[in-house]
Phi, psi and omega in degrees: 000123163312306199187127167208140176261003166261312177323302191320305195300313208275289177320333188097304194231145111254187194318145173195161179207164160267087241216021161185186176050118013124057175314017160337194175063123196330159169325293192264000135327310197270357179296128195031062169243135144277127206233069242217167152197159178282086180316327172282001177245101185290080178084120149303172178192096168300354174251352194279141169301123159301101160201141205223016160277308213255129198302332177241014182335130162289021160240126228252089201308126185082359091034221162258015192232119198250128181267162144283350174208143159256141185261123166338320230011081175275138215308285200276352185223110185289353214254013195250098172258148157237143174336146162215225179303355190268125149323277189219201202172153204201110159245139175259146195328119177088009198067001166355294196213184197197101148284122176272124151246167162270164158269131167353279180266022181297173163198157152322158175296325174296345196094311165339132163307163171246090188275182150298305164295311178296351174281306176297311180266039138271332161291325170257018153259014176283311185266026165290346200252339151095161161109171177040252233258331219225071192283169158223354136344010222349285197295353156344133149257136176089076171224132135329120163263330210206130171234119175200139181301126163264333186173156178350325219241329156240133198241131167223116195278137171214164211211125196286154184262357177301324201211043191302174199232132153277001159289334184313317211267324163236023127269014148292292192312345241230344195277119167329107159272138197216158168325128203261316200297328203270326163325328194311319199285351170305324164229165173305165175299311144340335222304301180302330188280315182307328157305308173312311173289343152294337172256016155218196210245016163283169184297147184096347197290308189288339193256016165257310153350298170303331165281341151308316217279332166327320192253053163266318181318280223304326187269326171316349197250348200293125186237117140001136106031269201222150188288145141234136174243162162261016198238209145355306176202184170212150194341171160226313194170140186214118162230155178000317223243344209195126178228140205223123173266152174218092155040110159282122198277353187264352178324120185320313165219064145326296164332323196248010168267091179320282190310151161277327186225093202269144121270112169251148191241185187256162172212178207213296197190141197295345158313303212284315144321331138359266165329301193284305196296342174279330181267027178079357191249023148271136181274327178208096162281121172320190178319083160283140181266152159171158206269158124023263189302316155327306176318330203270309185326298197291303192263065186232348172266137218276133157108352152316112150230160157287136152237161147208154181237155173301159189235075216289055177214113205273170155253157219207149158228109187255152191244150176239108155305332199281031173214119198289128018283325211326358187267347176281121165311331202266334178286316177309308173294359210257266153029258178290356178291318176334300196287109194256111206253009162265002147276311172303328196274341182286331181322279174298280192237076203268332162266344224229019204196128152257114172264151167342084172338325197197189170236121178232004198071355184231145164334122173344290195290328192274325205286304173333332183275322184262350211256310159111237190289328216279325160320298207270023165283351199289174168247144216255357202032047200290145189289154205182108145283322157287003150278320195317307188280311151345270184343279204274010148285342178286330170283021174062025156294168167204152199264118175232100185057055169069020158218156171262151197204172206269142170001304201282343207099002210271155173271174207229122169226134194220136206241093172271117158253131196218182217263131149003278205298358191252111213273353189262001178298303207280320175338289181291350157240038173231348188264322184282356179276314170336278170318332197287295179333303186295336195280350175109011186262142174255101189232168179201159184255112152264139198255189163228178203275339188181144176345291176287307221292310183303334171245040179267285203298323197299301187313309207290017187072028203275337171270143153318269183260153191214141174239126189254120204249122194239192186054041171284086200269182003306319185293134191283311171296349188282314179313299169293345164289351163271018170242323178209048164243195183334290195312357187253326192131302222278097157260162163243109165219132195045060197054016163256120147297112131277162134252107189241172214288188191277113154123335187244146188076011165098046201250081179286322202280357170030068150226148203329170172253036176196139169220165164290100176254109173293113160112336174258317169126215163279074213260105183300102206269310177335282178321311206262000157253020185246326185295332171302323184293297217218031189256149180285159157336276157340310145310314198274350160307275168359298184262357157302305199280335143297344191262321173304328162286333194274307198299328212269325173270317199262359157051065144317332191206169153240077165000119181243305185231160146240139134002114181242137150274108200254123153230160167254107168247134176263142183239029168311298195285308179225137198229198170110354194286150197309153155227173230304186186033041172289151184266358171296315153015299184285352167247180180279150182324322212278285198302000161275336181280319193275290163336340168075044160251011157218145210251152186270114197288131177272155208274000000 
């Protein structure tokens, strides 16, 4: 895959590359230099605001961009955080409040302290921007109701009871924090009563809503002075080709931050992370998709290695039931007996991919954690072209001079599309069109030209088949809304659930709204993956293990790959980097830097 931002965000890291200004240069040019690039930044933009709002904003997350916790993402508990401005955090029973303190003596890159108040108005520029905890919905689930200072240093988010969330806690940590003195002209003064009248149901309340939702531009547009950070380090100077960071020296643990200089670099495309990692000159690379042989290349180049780790993210070949056959379940299982994904996946994503046991809608490893012996009950679909055909007689296909063709006779053309630029997508589905071919299926790979444009198309129903990224975890519910969420029929608004019809509200995949679950009965999966935002542990074991059988019998997708977070670190320079199945894995170099867990290597 070139570039996808939801991986990159889910993986922590993904493909990049570098594609001017150099990571060249002598030895002792590089004595305390870090050397890197941002999976979340698709292209430097040198013109851009230290805004970390603003989709191309120079501020570099773990960086010069500060969370208040960075999240573990742990297979079963989303709430396993490491410090960031926050020190430490007390949460209360059901996710209720979530008390922050700060430390004591932090301070801005500026010298300026570090409050409680700069905490509070980073929040209220959070909900200028809508989502997580800080919805203006009243009726939102997971919305903050009430933000209120205990003291300099502590802050407590409490969480409304009308409509909670398991999500709350970490979209608070999860909130940007930015300087209030550099910040201040970003909202209004008024700010705080206009919320208040936006989160209840008095007159005015929607159009004080609207004027929040207003000051969204203005803050995505805001650009700083100057970088001042709470994080590691700060802008130092950014061009096309390169953006170079410097030490903050007021960093709480600065001491324990090994580099003097971070240089991240622009990229393009993952030929070009290649390139850099074969000739040295990354200190750490993110996630990379790459062939075999490349691999052989890279770490064949001296102080170069691999790591890996869990990935909380699957690959998918997704079905638009509204479009025949595909609404028949006995053609999807048919499919999947076909589909052989330990080929496909060698195919595809040979470094970057395991394939997928089965289809449960969840990652192997989280499934094994919540399901337990329940896994490996699943039926694994393994490959049997004489099952396969047994299915598709039972869906009234028929087979004519060595090919299958629909119930009438009419011919079968089965068309999978995927976006041009992802190479391990178009891998992988020319290697299932292959196998299909061979089984008497007349199938083919349509690309599309780029990414949105592919889910433009996807959402608006315009593809049969599709390959699609599910299990996106931690959160069980978020996992399950790429399977029985919006993209299903299942919208949620002000805590009402619907299901509305194939085709309309972006409901591409047209699959029922109720299914027949062997041994449980008859199940709304939509309902019951919406009860994951807010069932106690227990409960949502219960309804993992029902949602997970419902994915396993009526096949919405078919599980192709899971995802391994494959990185590269060179240990010329620096050494102390996460190994493998570290849950840091899942964050960016810059938070292995501010945690002091890489070391300058001695001579």
């Amino acid at each position: 895959m070139k570039r996808l931002a939801v991986v990159a965000v889910l993986l922590a890291l993904t493909s990049a590359t570098a594609c001017g200004g150099g990571g060249g240069g002598s030895t002792a040019d590089r004595d305390g230099l870090y050397t890197t690039i941002d999976a979340l930044k698709p292209g430097l933009d040198a013109n851009a605001p230290i805004n970390p709002y603003n989709p191309k904003g120079n501020a570099f997350l773990g960086y010069n961009a500060q969370w208040l916790g960075w999240t573990k993402n742990n297979l079963t508990d989303s709430n396993q955080f490491y410090p960031g401005v926050a020190e430490s955090w007390k949460i209360a029973p059901r996710q209720s409040s979530i008390t922050i303190r700060l430390r004591p003596n932090g301070k801005w890159s500026d010298g300026w302290p570090i409050t409680a108040e700069d905490v509070k108005f980073s929040i209220g520029l959070a909900y200028t921007q809508g989502g997580t905890a800080y919805a203006l919905d009243p009726s939102a689930a997971g919305t903050a109701s009430d933000i209120t200072i205990v003291d300099d240093h502590t802050i407590k988010i409490t969480q409304s009871a009308k409509n909670p969330s398991n999500s709350f806690v970490q979209g608070v940590m999860e909130t940007f924090v930015v300087p209030e003195h550099v910040w201040a002209g970003a909202l209004p003064t008024d700010f705080w009563a206009k919320l208040k009248l936006a989160q209840s149901a008095a007159p005015g309340a929607d159009a004080a809503r609207a004027e929040i939702t207003s000051l969204a531009d203005k803050v995505i547009a805001f650009a700083p002075p100057k970088d001042v950070s709470a994080g590691p380090f700060t802008l130092a100077r950014i061009n096309p080709g390169e953006a170079l960071l410097v030490k903050n020296k007021n960093f709480y643990n600065a001491a324990n931050v090994a580099p003097d200089k971070v240089k991240i670099l622009n990229y393009t495309g993952n030929e070009q992370i290649w390139n850099y990692l074969i000739s040295g000159q990354l200190d750490n690379a993110p996630f990379t998709a790459l062939p075999a042989d490349v691999m052989e290349r890279i770490v064949q180049t001296s102080g170069n290695g691999v790591v890996q780790g869990y990935s909380p993210v699957g690959n998918a070949l997704a079905f638009n039931q509204s479009k025949k056959p595909y609404d028949n379940v006995h053609v999807r299982r048919a499919l999947a007996y076909l589909i052989d994904r330990k080929q496909v996946t060698k195919v595809a994503s040979p470094e970057g991919g395991v394939a997928a046991l089965t289809t449960s809608g969840m990652h192997q490893k989280a499934a094994e954690a919540w399901l337990g012996d329940r896994f490996a009950a699943l039926n694994p679909y393994r490959v049997d072209p004489a099952q396969a055909a047994k299915e598709l007689q039972t869906a009234g296909m028929r087979k004519i001079d060595g090919k299958w063709t629909m119930p009438d006779g009419t011919p079968w053309k089965l068309t999978i599309n995927v976006p041009a630029s992802f190479s391990d997508w178009v891998a992988g589905a020319k290697a299932v069109t292959s196998q299909l071919n061979d089984a008497g299926i007349d199938a083919q790979v349509v690309t599309t030209a780029d990414y949105p444009l592919y889910l433009q198309e996807i959402a608006a129903g315009k593809y049969d088949i599709g390959f699609w990224l599910v299990a996106l975890g931690p959160s069980p519910y978020n996992i399950f809304q790429r399977l029985y969420g919006a993209s299903n029929g299942w919208q949620l608004f002000g805590g009402r659930l619907k299901h509305v019809a194939p085709g309309k509200e972006g409901n591409w995949m047209g699959g029922p709204e109720t299914i027949e679950v062997k041994g449980v009965g008859k199940v709304d999966p939509g309902a019951l993956a919406v009860k994951l935002n807010s069932a106690p542990e227990a409960e949502q074991k219960k309804i993992i293990g029902v949602l997970a059988e419902a994915a396993n019998q009526d096949l919405p997708v078919i599980q192709m790959w899971d995802y391994v977070n494959t990185q590269f670190v060179n240990t010329t320079r620096f050494t102390g980097f996460p190994p493998n199945n570290s849950d840091a894995l899942r964050l960016t170099s810059g938070v292995w830097l501010q945690l002091g867990l890489i070391k300058r290597k001695q001579a």
